[in-house]
N, C-alpha and C positions, 0 to 999 in steps of 0.2 A: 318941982315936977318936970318941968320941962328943959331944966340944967340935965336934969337925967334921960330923959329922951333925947336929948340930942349928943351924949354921952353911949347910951345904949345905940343908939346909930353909927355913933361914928368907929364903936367897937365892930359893930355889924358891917360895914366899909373894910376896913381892917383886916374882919375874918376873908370877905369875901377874896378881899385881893391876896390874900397869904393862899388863897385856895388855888386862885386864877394861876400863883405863882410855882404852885406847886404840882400844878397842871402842864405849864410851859416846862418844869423843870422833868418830868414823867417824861411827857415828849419828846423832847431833845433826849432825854438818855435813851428813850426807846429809836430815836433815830439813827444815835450814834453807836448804839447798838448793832442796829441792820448793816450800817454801813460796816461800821467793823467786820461782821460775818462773810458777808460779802466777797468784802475785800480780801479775807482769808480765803475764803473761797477759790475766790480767783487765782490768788498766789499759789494755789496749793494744786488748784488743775494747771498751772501753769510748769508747776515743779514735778508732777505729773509726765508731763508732755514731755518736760525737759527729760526727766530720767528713760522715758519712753521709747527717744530717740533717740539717744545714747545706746542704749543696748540696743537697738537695729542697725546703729552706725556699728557699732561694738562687732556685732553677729558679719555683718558685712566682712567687715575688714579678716575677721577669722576664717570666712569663707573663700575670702578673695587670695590669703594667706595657704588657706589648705591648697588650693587650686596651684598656687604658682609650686608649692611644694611635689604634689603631685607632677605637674610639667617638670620638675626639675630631675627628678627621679626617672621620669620617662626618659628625658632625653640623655641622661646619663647610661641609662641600660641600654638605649640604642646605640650609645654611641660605644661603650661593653661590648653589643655585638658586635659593631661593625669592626673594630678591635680585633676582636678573636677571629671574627672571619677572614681579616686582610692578612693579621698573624698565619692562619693557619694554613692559607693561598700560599703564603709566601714559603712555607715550612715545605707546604707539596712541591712545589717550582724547584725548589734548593733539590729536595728530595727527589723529581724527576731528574736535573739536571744533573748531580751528581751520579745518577744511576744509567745515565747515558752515556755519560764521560767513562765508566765502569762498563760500561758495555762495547764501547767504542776502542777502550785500551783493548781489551776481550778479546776483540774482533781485530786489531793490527797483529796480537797477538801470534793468534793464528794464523 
């Protein structure tokens, strides 16, 4: 009787600590768990951010890009004009000149 009571105990020890162990083991998976989540977490607002700021660098550079385009177009047409205006001084000058020299033979003429 008492071979068996101390049998039935030491089964009862046994259970308990298979329990305790299966307790420890719930925990840790439930911790590493969290942490894994977490950690994804993080990485993922990380990756986040990162793409985030990529396209505003992105947007920038297109903006800074449109900008110099624009200047470049402008001072090109200014410089178009100034072009055509210095051309077309010069066309009137030749044009007065010539029509003075034609006025002036004209005039010894007579």
């Amino acid at each position: 009787h008492a071979h068996h009571h101390a049998h039935v105990l030491r089964l009862h020890a046994h259970e308990q600590r298979l329990h305790a162990l299966h307790h420890a083991h719930v925990l840790w998976v439930h911790a590493h768990h969290h942490a894994y989540v977490l950690r994804f977490h993080a990485h993922y607002h990380a990756y986040e951010q990162r793409l985030h700021a990529h396209h505003h660098a992105h947007e920038q550079r297109l903006h800074a890009h449109h900008h110099a385009h624009v200047l470049r177009l402008h001072a090109h047409h200014h410089a178009h004009v100034l072009w055509v205006h210095a051309h077309h001084h010069a066309y009137v000058l030749r044009f007065h000149a010539h029509y003075h020299a034609h006025e002036q033979r004209l005039h010894a003429h007579h």
